[in-house]
C-alpha positions as CSV (number, residue, x, y, z in Angstrom):
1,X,-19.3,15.5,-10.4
2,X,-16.6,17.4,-8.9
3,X,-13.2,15.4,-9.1
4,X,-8.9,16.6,-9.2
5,X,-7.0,15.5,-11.9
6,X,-3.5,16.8,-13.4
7,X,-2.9,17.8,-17.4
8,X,0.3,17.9,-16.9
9,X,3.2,16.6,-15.0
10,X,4.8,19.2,-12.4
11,X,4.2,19.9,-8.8
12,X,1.4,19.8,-6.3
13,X,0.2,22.9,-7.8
14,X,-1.0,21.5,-11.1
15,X,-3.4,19.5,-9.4
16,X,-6.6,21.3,-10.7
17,X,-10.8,20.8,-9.3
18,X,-12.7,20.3,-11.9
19,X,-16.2,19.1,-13.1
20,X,-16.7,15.9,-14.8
21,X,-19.9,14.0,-16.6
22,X,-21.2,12.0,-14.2
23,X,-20.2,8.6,-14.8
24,X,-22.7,5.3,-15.1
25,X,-22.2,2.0,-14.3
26,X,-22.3,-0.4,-17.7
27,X,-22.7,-4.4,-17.3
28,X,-21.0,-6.0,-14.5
29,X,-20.2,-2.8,-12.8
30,X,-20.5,-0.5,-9.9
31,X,-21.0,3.1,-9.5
32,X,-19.4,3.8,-6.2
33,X,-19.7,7.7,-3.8
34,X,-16.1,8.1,-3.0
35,X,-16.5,8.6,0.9
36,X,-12.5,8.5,1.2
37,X,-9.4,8.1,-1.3
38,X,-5.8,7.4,0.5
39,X,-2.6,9.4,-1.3
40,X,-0.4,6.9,-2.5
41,X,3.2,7.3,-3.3
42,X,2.3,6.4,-6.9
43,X,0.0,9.5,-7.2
44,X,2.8,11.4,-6.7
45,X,5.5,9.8,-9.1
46,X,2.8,10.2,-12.1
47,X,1.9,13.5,-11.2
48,X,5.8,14.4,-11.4
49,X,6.2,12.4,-14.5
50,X,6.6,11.0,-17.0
51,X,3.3,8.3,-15.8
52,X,4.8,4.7,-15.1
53,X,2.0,2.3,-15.6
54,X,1.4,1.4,-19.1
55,X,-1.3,2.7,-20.5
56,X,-1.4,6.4,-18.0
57,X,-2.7,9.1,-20.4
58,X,-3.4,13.1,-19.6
59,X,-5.3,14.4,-18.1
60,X,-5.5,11.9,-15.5
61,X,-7.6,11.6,-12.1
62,X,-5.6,9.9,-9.6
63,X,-6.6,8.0,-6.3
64,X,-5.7,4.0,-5.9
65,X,-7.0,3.7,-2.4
66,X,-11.0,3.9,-2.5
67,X,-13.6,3.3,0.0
68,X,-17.7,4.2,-0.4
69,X,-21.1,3.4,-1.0
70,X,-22.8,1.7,-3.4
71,X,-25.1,4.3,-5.8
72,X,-25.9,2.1,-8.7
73,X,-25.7,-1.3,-10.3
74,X,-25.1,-2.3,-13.8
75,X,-26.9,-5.0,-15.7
76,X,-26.0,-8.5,-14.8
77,X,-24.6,-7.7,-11.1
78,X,-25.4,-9.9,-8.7
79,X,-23.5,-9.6,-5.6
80,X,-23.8,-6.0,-4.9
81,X,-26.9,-3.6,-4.0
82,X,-27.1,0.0,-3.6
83,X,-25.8,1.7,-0.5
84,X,-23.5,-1.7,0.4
85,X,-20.4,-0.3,1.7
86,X,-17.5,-1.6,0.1
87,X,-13.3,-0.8,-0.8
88,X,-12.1,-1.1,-3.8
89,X,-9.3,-3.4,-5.2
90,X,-7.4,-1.1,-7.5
91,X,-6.1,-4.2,-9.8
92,X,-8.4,-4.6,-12.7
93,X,-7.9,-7.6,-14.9
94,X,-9.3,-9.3,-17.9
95,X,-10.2,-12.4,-16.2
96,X,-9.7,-14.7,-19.5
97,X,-5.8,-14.6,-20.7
98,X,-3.1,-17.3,-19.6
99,X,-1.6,-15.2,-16.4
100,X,-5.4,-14.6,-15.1
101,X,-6.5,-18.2,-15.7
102,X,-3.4,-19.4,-13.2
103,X,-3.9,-17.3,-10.8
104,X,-1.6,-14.9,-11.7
105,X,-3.8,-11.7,-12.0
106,X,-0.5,-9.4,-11.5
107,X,0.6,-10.5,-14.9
108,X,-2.2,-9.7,-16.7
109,X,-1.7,-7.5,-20.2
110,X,-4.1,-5.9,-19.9
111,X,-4.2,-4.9,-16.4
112,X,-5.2,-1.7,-15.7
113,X,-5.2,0.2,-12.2
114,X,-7.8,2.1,-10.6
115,X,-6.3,5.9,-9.9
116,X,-2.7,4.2,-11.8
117,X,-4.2,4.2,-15.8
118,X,-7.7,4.3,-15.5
119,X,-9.6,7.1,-13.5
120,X,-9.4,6.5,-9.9
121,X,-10.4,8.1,-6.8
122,X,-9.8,12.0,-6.2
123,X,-13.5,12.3,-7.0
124,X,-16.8,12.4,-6.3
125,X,-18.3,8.9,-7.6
126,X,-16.5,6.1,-9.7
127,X,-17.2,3.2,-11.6
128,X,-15.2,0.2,-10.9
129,X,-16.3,-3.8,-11.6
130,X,-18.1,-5.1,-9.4
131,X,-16.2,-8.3,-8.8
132,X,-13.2,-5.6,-7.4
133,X,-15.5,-4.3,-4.8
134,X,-15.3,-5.9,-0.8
135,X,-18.0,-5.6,1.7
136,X,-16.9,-3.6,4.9
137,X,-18.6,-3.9,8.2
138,X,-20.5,-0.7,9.0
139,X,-18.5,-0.1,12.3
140,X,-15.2,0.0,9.7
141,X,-15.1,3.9,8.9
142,X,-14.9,4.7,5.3
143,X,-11.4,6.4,6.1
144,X,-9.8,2.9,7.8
145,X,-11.0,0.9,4.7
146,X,-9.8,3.4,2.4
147,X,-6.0,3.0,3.9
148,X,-5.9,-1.3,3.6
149,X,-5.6,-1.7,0.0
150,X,-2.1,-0.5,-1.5
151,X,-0.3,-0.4,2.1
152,X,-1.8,-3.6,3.7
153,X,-1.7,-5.2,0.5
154,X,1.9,-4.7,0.1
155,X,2.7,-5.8,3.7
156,X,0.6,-8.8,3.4
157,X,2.4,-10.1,-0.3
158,X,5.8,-9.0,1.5
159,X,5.5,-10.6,4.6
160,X,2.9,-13.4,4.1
161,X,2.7,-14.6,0.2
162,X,6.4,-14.1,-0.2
163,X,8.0,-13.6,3.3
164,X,6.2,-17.3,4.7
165,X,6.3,-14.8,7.9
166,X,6.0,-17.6,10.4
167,X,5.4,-17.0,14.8
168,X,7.9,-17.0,16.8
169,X,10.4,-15.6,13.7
170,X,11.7,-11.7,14.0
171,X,10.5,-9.3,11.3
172,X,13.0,-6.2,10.3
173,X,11.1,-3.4,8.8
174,X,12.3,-0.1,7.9
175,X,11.1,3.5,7.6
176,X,9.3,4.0,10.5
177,X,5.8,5.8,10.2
178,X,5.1,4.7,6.3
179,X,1.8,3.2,5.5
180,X,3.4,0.0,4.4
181,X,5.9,0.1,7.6
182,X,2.7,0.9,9.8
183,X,0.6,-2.3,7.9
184,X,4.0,-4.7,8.6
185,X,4.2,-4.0,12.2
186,X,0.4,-4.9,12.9
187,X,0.0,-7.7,10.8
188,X,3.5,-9.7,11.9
189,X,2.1,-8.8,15.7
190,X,-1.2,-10.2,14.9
191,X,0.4,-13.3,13.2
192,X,3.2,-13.8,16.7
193,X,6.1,-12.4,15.5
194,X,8.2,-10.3,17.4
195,X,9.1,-6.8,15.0
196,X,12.4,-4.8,14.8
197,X,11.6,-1.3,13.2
198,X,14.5,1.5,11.9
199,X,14.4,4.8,10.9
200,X,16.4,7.8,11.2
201,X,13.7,9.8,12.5
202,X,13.3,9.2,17.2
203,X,10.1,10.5,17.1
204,X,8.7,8.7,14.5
205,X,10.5,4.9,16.4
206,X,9.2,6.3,19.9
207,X,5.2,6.3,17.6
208,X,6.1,2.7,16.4
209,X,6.8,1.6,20.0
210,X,3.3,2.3,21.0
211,X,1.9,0.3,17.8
212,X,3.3,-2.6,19.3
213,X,7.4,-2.7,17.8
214,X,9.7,-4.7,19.9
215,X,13.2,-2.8,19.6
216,X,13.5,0.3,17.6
217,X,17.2,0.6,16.1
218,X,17.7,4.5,14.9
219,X,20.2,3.7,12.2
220,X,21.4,7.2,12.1
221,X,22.7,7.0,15.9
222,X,23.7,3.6,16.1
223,X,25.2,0.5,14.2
224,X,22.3,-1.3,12.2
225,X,23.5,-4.4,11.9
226,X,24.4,-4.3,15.4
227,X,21.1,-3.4,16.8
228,X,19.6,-6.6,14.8
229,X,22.5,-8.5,16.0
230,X,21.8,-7.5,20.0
231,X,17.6,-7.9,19.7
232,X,17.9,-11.4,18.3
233,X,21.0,-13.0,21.0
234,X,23.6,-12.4,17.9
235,X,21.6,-14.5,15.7
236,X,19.9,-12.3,13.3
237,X,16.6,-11.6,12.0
238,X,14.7,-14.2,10.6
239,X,13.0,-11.6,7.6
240,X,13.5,-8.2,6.6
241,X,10.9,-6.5,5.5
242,X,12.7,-3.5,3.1
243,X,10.6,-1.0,1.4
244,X,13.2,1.8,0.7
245,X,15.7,0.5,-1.6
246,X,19.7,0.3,-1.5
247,X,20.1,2.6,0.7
248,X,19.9,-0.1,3.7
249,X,20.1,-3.2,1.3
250,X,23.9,-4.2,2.2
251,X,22.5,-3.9,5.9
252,X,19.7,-5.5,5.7
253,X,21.8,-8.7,4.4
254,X,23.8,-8.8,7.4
255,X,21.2,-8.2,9.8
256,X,19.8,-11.5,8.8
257,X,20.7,-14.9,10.4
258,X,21.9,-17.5,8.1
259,X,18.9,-19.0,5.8
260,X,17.3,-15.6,6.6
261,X,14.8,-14.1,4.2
262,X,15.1,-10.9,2.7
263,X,12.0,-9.4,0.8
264,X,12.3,-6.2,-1.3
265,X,9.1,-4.2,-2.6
266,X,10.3,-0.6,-3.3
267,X,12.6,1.8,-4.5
268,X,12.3,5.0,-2.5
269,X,16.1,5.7,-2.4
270,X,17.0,4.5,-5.9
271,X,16.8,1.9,-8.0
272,X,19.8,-0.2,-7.9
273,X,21.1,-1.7,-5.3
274,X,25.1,-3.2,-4.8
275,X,25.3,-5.8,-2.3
276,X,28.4,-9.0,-1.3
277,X,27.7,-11.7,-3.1
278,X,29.7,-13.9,-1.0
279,X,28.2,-13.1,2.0
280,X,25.1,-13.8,0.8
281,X,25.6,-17.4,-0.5
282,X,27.6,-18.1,2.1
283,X,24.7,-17.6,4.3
284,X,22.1,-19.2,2.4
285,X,20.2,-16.2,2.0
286,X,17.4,-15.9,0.0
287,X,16.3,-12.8,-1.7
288,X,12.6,-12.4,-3.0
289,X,10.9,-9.6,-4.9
290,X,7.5,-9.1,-3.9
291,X,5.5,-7.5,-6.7
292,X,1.9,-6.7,-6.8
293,X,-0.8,-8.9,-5.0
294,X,-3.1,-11.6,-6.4
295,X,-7.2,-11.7,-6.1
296,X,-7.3,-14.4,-3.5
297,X,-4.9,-12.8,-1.5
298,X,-5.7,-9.5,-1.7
299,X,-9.4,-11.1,-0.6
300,X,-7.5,-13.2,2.3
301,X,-5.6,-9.9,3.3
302,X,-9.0,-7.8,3.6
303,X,-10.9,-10.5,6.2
304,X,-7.7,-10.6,8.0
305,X,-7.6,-7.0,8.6
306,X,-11.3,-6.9,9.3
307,X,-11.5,-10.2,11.5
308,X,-8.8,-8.5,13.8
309,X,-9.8,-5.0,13.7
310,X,-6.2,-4.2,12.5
311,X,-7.1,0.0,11.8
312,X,-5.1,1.9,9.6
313,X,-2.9,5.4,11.4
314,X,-4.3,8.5,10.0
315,X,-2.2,11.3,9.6
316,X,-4.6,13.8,8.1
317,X,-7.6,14.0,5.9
318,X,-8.2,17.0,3.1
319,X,-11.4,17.8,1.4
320,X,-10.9,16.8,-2.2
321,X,-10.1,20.8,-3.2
322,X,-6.5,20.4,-0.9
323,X,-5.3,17.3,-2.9
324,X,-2.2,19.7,-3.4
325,X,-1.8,20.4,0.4
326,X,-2.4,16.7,0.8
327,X,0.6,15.9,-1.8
328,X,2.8,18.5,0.1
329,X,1.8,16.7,3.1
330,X,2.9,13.3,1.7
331,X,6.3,14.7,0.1
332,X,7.2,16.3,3.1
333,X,8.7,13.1,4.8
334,X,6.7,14.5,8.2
335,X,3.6,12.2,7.8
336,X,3.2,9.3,9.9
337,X,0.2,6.9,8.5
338,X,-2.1,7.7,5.6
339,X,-2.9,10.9,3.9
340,X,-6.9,10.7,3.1
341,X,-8.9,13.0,0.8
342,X,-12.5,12.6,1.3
343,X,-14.3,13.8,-1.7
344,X,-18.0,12.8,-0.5
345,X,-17.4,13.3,3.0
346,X,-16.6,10.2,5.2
347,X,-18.6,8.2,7.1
């Protein structure tokens, strides 16, 4: 099979096409034809280096987000046929320790990751566990499903498992025109909140307008803080939503009404972050980390998505030979939705 991987860590250019043994499904598991495979920000951080999972090795075959058909079946499997349509969850646990037995799948030592530090999905066919696939309606293009798992998923632990995102309540979310900011602005519509997005980029607010954002605060041409204040009657924002780091972390705290929530998931502008401490006791605020998501809600997020037709933006798709164009694309800062490589052709 044709696939991309990387021997090295460097730039886009190291990404190389190569051809791999065909790989076969063993007991409990799933060979799956990669139809499409979303770029995450994680295949670019290991293709930079060093790799951050535990476990990464060289060469290594990225590709988290996967979506495709059903070829083959290992011994045992039960609840999936060849040429079901399906996505892949990328978290692959053990099923038996202490962390999986409570629930707690995230925890698991020996968790590995589809495309993070085991092969994943900038190829032609893969073999994942069958109990990680999900069924996806036939009208659901392979390209859509391929964009839910790592940006929807983050969104939904963010704003659902963590945020208790709640109608009626006002949603902050920042970085306009990222896959997770994109995922947070349809889901808190679709569960009645009312969504405040920022960025520093006016074309990329005036795009979230017309995905359904309530005020758009450019935080580069205005007062942050401010902007929350005015949209909410000088209360505040009942959430925030924050994605980039400590860049906008001290904002973010004071853009939020007393008792408000503030949920941080990623580290885009650094990886420590300075904030008042008074303020925020004095406020009642509560911060909350929202790490990786769990089997049931990863399951709960996927019918949610499908039940309401909640689609993914595209920003471009590559054959699997421009994974580096499609990196380039990524890095640039210019893409608005998901990158997509589509190693089998999509359907």
């Amino acid at each position: 099979m044709r696939a991309v991987r990387h021997r090295g860590h460097g730039g886009p250019e190291i990404l190389e096409q190569v051809v791999l043994p065909d790989p076969e499904p063993g007991p409990g598991e799933v060979l799956v034809a990669v139809r499409a495979a979303a770029v995450n920000r994680l295949d670019l951080l290991q293709r930079r280096g060093p790799g951050l999972l535990p476990g990464f090795t060289l060469p290594h075959v990225p590709g988290m987000d996967v979506a495709g058909d059903v070829l083959a079946v290992g011994g045992g499997v039960r609840e999936r046929r060849v040429g079901d349509r399906v996505l892949v969850n990328p978290a692959v646990h053990c099923g038996s320790c202490a962390a999986c037995g409570r629930g707690d799948e995230a925890w698991c030592g020996a968790l590995r990751v589809v495309g993070g530090n085991r092969p994943g999905g900038y190829a032609e066919s893969i073999v994942v566990p069958a109990g990680r696939t999900h069924a996806i309606p036939a009208h659901v293009p392979h390209v859509a499903a391929a964009g839910l798992p790592t940006a929807y998923g983050m969104a939904w632990q963010g704003l659902v498992v963590r945020g208790g995102l709640r109608a009626g309540e006002t949603l902050m979310v920042h970085g306009a025109g990222s896959g997770v900011s994109i995922a947070a602005v349809q889901l808190a519509r679709a569960l009645g909140a009312r969504v405040v997005v920022t960025s520093g980029s006016r074309a990329k607010l005036d795009r979230m307008a017309d995905l359904g954002a309530d005020v758009l605060i450019d935080h580069r041409a205005s007062d942050l803080v401010a902007g929350a204040r005015a949209a909410t009657g000088g209360a505040g924002v009942d959430l925030v939503l924050d994605h980039v780091g400590p860049a906008l972390f001290q904002a973010s705290l004071h853009a939020l009404r007393p008792r408000g929530r503030l949920v941080f998931c990623g580290d885009t502008t650094g990886t420590e972050a300075g904030f008042d401490l008074p303020h925020a006791f004095h406020s009642g605020l509560t911060l909350l980390g929202a790490g990786s998501i769990g089997d049931a809600d990863f399951a709960a997020m996927v019918e949610f998505c499908l039940d309401r037709e909640l689609t993914p933006v595209q920003d471009g798709a590559f054959p699997l030979a421009d994974a580096a164009a499609a990196h380039r694309r990524l890095e640039s800062g210019a893409a608005f939705g998901k990158v997509t490589l589509l190693p089998g052709g999509a359907r």
